[in-house]
N, C-alpha and C positions, 0 to 999 in steps of 0.2 A: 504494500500500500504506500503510494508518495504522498507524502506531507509537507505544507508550508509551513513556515514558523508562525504565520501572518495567521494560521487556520488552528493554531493549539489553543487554544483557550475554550472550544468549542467542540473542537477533536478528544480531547486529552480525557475527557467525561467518559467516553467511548473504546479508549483502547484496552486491552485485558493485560494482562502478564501474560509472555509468551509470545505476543506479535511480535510479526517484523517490518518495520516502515523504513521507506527513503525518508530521509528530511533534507528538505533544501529552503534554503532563506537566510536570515542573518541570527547568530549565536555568537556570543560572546565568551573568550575563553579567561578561566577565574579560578585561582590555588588559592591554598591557605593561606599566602604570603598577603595575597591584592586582598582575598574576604575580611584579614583581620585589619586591613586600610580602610577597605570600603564598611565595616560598623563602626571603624570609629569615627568617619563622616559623619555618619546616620546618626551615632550617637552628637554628635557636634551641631548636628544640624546644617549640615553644608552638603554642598550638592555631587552626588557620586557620577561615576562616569558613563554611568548610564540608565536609563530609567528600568527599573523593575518588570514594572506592571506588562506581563505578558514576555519576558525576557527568556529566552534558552542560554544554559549556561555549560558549556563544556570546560571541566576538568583535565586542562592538558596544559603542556609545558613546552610549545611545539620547537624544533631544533629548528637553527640557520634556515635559512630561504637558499633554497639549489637553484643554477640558471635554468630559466622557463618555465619554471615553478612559483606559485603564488605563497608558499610555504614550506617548512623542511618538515622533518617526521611529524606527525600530529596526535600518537597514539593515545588513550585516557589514562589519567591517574586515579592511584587509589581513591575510590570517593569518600570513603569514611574520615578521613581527615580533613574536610571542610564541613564535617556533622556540626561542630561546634554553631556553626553559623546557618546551614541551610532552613534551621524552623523560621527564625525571625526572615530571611528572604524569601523564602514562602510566603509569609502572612503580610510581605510586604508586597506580593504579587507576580514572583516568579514562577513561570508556570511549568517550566522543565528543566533537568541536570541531566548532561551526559558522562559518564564513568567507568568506573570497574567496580565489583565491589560493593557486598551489602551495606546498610547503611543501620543507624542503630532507631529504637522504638520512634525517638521522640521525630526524628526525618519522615518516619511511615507515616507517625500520628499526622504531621503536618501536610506531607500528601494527599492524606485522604480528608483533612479537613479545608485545604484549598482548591481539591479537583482538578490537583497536579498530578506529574506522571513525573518517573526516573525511568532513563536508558542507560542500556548497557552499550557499550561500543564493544570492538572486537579486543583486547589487548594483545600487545606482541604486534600489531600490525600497523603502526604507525606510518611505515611507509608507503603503504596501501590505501589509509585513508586520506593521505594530504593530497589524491586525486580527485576525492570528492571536494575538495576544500578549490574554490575559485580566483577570492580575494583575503586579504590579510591586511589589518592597518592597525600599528599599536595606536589604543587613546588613552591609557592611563599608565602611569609610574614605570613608565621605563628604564628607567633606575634596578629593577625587579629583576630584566633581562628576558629569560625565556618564562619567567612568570607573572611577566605586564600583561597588561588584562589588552585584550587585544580585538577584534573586530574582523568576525568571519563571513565567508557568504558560502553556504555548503549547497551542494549539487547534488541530489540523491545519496545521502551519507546513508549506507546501512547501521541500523539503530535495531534493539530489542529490547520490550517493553519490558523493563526487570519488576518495577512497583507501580501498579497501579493505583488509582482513585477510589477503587475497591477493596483497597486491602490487599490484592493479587500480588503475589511476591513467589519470582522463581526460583529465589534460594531457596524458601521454606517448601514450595511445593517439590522442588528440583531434589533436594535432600529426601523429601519424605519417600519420592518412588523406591528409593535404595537400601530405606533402615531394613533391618532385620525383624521381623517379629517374632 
């Protein structure tokens, strides 16, 4: 199924654990380094580098830009280490995160209380997915390097719906086919 970024807010009600979508549109890529800059604006009350409200966020640290490329490796990071931050960007109106990597209660809770969704991306293949990746342009804290918050436009990104708006989560189901009884 291909998706817009421009279409999650409305999509995102709809998808299960376990789909697999394109996504193409604009995502913004954001680590623990830019999350713990970008609340302490919020907490400041100054203005972050980009607006929330309907925002995708991909968890990456993309390498050097190769010639004829719009970007170097782009694979996801661990996502559990921007939990600290994802509930409050949630309830502030971010509508997706892409990553690796379950994520702990309180991220589910906020999920499913904003009728947002988490993906998984492929990990290991970072070189694979900087083809779906078109344009690249750092706008915040360049200082950071490969974890300036940066400004994507993805072209059919292979995504899999890890958490949904339901509660739907493929770790938990993905684990349970295998336990022993």
């Amino acid at each position: 199924m291909e998706i817009h970024t421009s279409q999650l807010k409305e999509v995102a009600k709809t998808l299960r654990a376990g789909d697999k979508i394109e996504l193409s549109g604009t995502v913004y890529t954001s680590r623990d380094a830019a999350h713990k800059r970008i609340k302490e604006l919020m907490e400041k009350g100054e203005p972050i580098p980009y607006d929330l409200d309907g925002a995708v966020i991909y968890y990456a640290g993309p390498t050097g830009t190769k010639e004829g490329m719009a970007i170097g490796s782009c694979g996801p990071t661990t996502s559990g280490r921007m939990d600290p931050y994802a509930p409050l960007f949630l309830d502030k109106g971010l509508i997706a995160m892409i990553g690796k990597g379950e994520r702990d209660q309180a991220v589910v809770d906020a999920i499913q209380r904003n009728n947002a969704v988490y993906f998984c991306a492929i990990g290991g293949a970072g070189a694979l997915a900087c083809k779906c990746i078109t344009e690249c342009e750092i706008i915040a804290f360049e200082d950071l390097g490969c974890e300036s918050v940066k400004r994507l436009t993805f072209d059919k990104f292979p995504l899999i719906v890890a958490i949904d708006c339901m509660g739907g989560d493929i770790f938990k189901t993905g684990r349970a086919q295998y336990e022993v009884k």
